[in-house]
C-alpha positions as CSV (number, residue, x, y, z in Angstrom):
1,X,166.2,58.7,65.0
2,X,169.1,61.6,64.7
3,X,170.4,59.8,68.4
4,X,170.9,56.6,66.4
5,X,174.1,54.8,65.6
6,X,172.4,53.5,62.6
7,X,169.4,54.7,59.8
8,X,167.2,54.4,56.9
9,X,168.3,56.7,54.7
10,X,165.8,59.8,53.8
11,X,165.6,59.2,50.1
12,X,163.9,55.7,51.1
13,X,161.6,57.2,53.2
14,X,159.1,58.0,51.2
15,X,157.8,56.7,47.9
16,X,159.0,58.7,44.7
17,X,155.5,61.3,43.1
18,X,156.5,62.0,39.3
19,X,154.3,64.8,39.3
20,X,156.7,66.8,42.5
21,X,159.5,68.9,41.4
22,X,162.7,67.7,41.0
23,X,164.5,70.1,42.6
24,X,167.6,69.0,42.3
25,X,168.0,66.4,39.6
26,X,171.9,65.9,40.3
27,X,171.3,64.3,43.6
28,X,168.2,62.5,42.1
29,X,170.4,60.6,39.7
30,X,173.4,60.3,42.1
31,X,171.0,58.3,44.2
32,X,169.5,56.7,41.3
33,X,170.2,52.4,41.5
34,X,170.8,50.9,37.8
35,X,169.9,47.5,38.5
36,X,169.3,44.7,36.1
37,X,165.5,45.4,36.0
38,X,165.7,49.2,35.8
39,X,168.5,48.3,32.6
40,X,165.1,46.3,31.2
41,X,162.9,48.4,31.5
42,X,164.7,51.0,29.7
43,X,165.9,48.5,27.0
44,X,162.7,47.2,26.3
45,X,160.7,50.4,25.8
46,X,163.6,51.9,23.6
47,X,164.0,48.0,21.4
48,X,160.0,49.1,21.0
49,X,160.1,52.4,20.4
50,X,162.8,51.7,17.6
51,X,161.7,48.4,16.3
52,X,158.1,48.5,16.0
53,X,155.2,50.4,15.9
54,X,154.2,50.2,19.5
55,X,154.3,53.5,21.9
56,X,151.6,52.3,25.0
57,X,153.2,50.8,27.8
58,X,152.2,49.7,31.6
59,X,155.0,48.9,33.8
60,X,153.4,46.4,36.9
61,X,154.8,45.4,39.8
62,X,154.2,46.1,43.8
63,X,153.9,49.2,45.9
64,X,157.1,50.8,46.3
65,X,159.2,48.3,44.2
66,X,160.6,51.9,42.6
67,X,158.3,52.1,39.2
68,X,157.9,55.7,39.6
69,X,161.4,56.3,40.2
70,X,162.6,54.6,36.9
71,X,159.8,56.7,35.1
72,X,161.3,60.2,35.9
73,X,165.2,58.5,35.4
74,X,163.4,58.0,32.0
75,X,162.6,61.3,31.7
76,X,166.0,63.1,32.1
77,X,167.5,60.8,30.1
78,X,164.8,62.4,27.3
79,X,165.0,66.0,29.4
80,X,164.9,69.2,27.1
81,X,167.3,70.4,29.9
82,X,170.8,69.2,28.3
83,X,173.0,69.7,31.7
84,X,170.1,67.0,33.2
85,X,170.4,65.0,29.9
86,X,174.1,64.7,30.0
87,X,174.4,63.7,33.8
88,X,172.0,61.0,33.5
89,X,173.4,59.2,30.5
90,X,176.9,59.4,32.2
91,X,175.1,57.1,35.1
92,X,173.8,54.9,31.9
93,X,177.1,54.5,30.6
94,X,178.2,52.7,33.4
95,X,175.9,49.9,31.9
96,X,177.8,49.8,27.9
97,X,174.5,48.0,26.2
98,X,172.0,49.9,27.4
99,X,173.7,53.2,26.6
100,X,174.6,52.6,23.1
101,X,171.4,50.5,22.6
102,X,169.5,53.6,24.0
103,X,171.4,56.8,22.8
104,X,171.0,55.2,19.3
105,X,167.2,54.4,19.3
106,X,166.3,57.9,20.5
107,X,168.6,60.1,18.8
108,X,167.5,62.8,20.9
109,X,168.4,66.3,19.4
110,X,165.8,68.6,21.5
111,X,164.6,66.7,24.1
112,X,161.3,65.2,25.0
113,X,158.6,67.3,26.8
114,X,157.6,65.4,29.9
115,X,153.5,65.5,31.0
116,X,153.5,63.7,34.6
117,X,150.0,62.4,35.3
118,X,149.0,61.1,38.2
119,X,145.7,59.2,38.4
120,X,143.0,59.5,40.8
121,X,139.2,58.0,41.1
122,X,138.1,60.6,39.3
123,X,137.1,60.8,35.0
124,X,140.4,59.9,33.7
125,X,139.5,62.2,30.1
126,X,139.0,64.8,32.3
127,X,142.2,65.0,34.6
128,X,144.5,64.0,31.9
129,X,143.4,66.6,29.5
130,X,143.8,69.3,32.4
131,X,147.8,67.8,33.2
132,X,147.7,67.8,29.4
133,X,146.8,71.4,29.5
134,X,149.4,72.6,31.5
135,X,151.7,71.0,30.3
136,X,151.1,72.7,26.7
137,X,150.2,76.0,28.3
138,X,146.6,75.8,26.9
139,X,144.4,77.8,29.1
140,X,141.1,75.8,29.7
141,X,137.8,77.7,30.9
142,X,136.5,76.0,34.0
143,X,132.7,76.1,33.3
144,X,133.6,74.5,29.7
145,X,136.3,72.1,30.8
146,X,133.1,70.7,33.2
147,X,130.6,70.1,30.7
148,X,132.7,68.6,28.3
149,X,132.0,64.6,27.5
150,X,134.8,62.2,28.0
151,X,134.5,61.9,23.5
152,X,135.2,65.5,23.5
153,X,137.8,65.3,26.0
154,X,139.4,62.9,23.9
155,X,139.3,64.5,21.0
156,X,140.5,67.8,22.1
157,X,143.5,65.6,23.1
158,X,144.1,64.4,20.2
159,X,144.5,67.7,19.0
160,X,146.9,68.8,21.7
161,X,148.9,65.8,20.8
162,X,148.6,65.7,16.7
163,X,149.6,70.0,16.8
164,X,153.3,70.2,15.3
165,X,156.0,70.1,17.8
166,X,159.1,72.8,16.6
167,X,160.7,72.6,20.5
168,X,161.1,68.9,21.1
169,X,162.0,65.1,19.4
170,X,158.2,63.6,21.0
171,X,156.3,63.4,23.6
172,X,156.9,61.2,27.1
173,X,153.2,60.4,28.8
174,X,153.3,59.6,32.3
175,X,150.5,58.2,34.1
176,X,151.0,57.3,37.7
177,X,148.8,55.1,39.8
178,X,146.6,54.2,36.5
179,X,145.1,51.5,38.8
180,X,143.0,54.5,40.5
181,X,141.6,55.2,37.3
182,X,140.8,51.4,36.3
183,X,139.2,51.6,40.1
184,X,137.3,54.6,38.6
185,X,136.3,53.2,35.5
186,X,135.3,49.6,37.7
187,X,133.4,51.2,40.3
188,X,131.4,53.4,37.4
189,X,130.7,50.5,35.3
190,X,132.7,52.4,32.4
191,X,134.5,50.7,30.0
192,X,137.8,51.9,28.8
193,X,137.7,53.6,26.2
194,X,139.9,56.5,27.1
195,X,142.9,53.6,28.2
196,X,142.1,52.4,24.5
197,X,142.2,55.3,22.2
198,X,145.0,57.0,24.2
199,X,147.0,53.7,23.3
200,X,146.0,54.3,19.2
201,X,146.5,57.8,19.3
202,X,150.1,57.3,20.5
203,X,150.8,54.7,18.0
204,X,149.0,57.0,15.1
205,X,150.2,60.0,15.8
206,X,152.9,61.8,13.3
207,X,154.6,63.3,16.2
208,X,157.0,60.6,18.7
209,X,154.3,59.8,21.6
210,X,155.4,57.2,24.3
211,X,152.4,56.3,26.8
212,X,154.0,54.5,30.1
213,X,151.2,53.8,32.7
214,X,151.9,52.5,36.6
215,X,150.4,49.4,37.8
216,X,150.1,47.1,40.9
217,X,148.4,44.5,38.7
218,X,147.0,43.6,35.6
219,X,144.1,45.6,33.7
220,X,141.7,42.5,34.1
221,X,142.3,42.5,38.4
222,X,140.6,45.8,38.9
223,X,137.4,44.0,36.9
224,X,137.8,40.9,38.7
225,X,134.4,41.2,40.1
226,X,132.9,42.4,37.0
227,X,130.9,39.8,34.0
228,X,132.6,37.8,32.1
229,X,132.0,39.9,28.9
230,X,133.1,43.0,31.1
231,X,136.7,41.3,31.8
232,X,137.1,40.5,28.5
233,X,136.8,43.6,27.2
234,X,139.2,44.5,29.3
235,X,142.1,42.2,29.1
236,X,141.9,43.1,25.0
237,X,142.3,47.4,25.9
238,X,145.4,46.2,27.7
239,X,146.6,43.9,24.6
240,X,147.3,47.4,23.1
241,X,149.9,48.0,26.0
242,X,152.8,46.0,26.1
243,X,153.3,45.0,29.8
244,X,156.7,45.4,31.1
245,X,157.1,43.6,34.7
246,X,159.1,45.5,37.3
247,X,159.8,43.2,40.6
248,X,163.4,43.5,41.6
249,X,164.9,40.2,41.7
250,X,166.3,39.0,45.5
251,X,169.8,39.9,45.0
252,X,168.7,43.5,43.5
253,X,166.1,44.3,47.0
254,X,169.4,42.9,49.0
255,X,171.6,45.5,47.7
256,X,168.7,48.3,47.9
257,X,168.3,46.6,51.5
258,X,172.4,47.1,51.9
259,X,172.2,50.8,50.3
260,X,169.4,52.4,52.4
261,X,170.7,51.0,55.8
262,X,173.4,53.2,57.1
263,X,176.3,52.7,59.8
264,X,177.3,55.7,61.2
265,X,180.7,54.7,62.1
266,X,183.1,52.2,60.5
267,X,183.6,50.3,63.9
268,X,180.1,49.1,63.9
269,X,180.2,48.2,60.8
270,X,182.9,45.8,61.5
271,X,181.4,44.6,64.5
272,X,178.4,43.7,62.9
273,X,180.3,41.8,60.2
274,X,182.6,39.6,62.7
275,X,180.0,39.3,64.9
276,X,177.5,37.6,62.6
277,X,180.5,36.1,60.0
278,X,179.5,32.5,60.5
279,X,175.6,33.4,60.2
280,X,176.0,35.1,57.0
281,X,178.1,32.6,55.8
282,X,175.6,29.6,56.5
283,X,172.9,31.9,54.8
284,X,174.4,32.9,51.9
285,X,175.8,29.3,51.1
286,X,172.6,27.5,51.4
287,X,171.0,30.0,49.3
288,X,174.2,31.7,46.6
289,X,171.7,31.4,43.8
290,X,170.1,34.3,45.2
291,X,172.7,36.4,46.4
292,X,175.7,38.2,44.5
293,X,177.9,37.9,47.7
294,X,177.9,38.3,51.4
295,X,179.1,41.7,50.8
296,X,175.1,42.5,50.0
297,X,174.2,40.3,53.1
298,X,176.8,42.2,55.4
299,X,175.8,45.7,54.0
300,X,172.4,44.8,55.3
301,X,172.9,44.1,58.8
302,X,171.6,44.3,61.7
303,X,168.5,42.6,59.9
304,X,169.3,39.0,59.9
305,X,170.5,38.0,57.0
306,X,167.6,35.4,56.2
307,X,165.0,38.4,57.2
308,X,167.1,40.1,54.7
309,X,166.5,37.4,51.7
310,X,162.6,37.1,52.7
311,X,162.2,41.1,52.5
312,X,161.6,41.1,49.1
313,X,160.0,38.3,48.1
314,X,157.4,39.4,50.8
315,X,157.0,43.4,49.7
316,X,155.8,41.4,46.1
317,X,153.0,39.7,47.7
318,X,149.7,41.5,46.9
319,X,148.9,42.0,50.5
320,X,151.6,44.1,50.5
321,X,150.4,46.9,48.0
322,X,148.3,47.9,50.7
323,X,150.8,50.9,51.1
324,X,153.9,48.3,52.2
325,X,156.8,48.2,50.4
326,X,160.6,47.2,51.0
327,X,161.6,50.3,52.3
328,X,158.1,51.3,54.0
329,X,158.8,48.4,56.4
330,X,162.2,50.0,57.1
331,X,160.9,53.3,57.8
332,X,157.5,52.4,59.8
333,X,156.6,53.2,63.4
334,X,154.6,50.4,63.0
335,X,155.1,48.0,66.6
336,X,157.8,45.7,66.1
337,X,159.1,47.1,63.0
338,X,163.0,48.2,62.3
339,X,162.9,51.4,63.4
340,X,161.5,50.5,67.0
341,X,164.6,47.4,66.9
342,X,167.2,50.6,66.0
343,X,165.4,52.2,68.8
344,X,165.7,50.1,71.2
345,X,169.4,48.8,70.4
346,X,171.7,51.0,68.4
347,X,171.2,54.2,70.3
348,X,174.8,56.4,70.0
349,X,176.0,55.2,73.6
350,X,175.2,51.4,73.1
351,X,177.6,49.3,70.7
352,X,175.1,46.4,69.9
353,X,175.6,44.0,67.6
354,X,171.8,42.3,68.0
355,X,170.0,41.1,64.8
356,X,166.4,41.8,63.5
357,X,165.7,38.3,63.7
358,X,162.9,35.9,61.7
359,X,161.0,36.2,65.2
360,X,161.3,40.1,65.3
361,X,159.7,39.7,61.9
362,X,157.1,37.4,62.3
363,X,155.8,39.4,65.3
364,X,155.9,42.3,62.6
365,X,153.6,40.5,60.5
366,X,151.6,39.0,62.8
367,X,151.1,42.5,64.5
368,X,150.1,44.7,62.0
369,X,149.5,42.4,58.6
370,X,147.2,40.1,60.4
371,X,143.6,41.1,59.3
372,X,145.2,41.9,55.6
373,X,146.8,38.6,54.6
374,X,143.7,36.3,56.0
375,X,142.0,38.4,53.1
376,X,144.5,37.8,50.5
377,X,145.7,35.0,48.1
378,X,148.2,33.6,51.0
379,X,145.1,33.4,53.6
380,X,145.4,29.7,54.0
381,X,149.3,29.0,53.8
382,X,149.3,31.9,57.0
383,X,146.3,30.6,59.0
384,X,148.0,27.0,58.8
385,X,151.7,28.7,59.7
386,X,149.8,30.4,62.7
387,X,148.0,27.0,64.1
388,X,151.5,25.6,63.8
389,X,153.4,27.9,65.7
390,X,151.0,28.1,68.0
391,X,151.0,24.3,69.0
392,X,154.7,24.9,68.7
393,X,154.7,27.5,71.1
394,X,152.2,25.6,73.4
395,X,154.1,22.6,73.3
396,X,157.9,23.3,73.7
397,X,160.3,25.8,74.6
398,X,161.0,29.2,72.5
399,X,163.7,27.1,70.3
400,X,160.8,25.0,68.9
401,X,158.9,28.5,68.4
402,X,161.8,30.0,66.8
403,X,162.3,27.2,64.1
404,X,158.3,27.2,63.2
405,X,158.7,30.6,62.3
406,X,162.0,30.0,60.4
407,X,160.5,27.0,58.6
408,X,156.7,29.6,58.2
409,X,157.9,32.4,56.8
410,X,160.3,30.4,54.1
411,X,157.6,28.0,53.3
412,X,155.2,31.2,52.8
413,X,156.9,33.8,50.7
414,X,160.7,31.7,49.9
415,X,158.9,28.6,48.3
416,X,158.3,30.3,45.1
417,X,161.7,31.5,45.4
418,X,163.5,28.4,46.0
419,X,164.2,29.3,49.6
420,X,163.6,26.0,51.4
421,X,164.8,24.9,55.3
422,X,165.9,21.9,55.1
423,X,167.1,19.9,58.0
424,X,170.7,20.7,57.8
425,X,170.5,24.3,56.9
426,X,168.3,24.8,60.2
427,X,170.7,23.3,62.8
428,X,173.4,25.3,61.0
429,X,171.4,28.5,61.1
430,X,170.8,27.9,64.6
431,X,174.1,26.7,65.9
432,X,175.6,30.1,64.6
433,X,173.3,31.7,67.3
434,X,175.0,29.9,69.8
435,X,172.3,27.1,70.6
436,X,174.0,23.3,70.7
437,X,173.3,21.6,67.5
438,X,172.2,18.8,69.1
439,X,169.4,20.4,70.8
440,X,168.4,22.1,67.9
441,X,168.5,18.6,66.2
442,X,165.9,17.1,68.7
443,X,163.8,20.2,68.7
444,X,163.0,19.5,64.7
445,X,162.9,15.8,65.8
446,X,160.1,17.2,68.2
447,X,158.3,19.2,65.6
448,X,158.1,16.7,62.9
449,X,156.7,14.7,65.2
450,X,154.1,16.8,66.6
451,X,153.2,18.0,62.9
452,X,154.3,21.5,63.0
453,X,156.6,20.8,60.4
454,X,156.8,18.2,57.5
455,X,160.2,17.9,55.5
């Protein structure tokens, strides 16, 4: 990848671990992306924490979609360290409501002390009381730690978290991948108990307690094959959380998209940009209600700019949370994935302007997501898109393929999203790729009437 003309940035590499050490919290909050759903998150915990009595909350939304990232963001902007304080509210003064909304609810004088969990399948009492533990400096005995009950692991929390604070304003609880433990609790036919009283003894305790647990779904999924009795139990332990969705809207994963793709020259850049002018333009017009401009559209070529729009509506689908995220599909190794596309085109010595097109990215899917999304919630719509490109494929040339899969892929993860091919859009799309619109006219004429596609 270092022999490349253009990258993934490293910081979207991997996905963010609030219990690693933050070395260097300057470049963390440099890097840091205050979009309009980070600015909610943050609003509606502090409107909470300041308004009403309520200090439990899950944040849920899909693998990689950047939940743990806002939680430590969260955390310097409560940070007993002042220099890490002051440099991340400078970033949250860029957005005036927030910060004034935020510095005044919190009226943070010594800072908050940070304990960053992160689940496992293991007794959730247990390993929270341990990060508890270090986190206060409280030296537990091994042999006594072991054969305490998950009651008395709960109560000697309460303790920990009820002793008088003299060094800080409150507490910030962290629990990261919480699903593990709901796995934990599912698999063990427990209830959850823990989730429950963790949740009152935040809201009862004297000292300033804010419980913030990390979902992919909802409390009642992980008991979905549980009784009746056992899921309702269930969905009323999370009514004491209030949920906070976190799914970046289109327009937000477009300008992540543009921000972790990097040119490493200006004249490719600008290549790129007259090259595929008339194609962004097409795209961004027949879809503006999703984009903020075809600055976010250009800023994320060489994908395609409709692969670009589908991205994110596809790293929220739940087959995805099977370790797939926006940015893991940038950085795989996976067979026809972008970095094998970079690879193969934008080496230093060749000046390509080529797209990752719609095919590139069904070939993706159909490669390596196969056997995942036949078991999912979208198992139908994709089995039905696959017989239809197929027959498509079988029946006429590449062009017909080519506009299955455009019309597939929108009708599988745009629909919801208002992405829609109609007709015109289609012949535009494809004329800008230098194929006569006439031609493309009569291949949708030949689908429609072979059934592949219905408008």
């Amino acid at each position: 990848m270092d022999n490349l003309s253009i990258t993934v940035g490293n910081r979207y590499k991997s996905s963010t671990r609030i219990d690693s050490e933050l070395i260097d919290s300057k470049l963390f909050i440099d890097d840091f992306i205050m979009h309009g759903t980070a600015v909610n998150v943050l609003e509606t915990i502090s409107r909470d924490f300041e308004g009403s009595e309520q200090r439990a909350f899950t944040l849920t939304g899909p693998y990689g979609s950047g939940k743990s990232t806002i939680a430590l963001f969260l955390s310097l902007l409560l940070s007993q360290d002042k220099t890490e304080k002051e440099y991340a509210d400078r970033l949250l003064k860029k957005e005036e409501a927030a910060q004034s909304a935020f510095a005044n609810r919190f009226s943070t004088k010594e800072g908050w002390r940070t304990v960053k969990h992160v689940c496992a399948l293991e007794s959730p009492a247990h390993a929270l009381l341990l990060s508890l533990s270090n986190a206060f400096n409280k030296e537990l005995k091994k042999d006594e730690f072991i054969s305490l009950s998950d009651s008395e692991c709960l109560q000697k929390i309460r303790e920990m978290l009820n002793q008088k604070m003299r060094d800080c304003d409150g507490i910030l609880i962290l629990l990261d991948e919480m699903g593990k433990a709901l796995d934990f609790c599912s698999s063990e036919n427990k209830d959850l108990y823990i989730f429950q009283q963790l949740a009152d003894i935040a809201q009862q305790s004297k000292n300033k307690i804010i419980l913030i647990g990390f979902l992919h779904q909802s409390f009642t999924e992980y008991a979905k094959n549980k009784d009746a009795k056992l899921q309702e139990d269930w969905a009323k332990v999370q009514g004491r959380y209030r949920d906070i969705g976190y799914s970046p809207s289109i327009d937000e994963s477009l300008f992540l998209l543009g921000d972790a793709i990097t040119k490493s020259t200006e004249e490719i850049e600008t290549n790129l940009t007259i090259e595929h002018a008339d194609l962004v333009k097409v795209v961004n017009d027949a879809f503006s209600s999703k984009t903020r401009s075809v600055d976010d559209l250009n800023n994320a070529l060489p994908l395609d700019p409709l692969v670009s729009l589908l991205l994110g509506p596809i790293s929220r689908r739940r087959f995805s949370q099977n370790e797939r995220s926006l940015f893991g599909f940038l950085a795989s190794h996976e067979q026809y994935a972008f970095r094998e596309f970079l690879t193969s085109y934008y080496s230093m010595e060749n000046l390509s302007t080529e797209l990752y097109t719609i095919d590139n990215l069904w070939n993706y899917l159909h490669h390596n997501l196969y056997h995942v999304i036949v078991t999912s919630n979208d198992s139908k719509a994709w089995l039905e898109s696959c017989d239809a490109i197929d027959r498509a494929t079988k029946k006429g040339t590449s062009l017909h393929a080519s506009i299955a899969k455009v019309v597939g892929l929108l009708t599988l993860f745009g629909f919801s999203q208002h992405l829609h091919a109609s007709k015109t859009f289609l012949i535009d799309y494809f004329s800008c790729k230098k194929i006569n619109r006439k031609q493309v006219s009569n291949a949708i004429d030949d689908l429609a009437k072979w059934t592949v596609i219905i408008f």
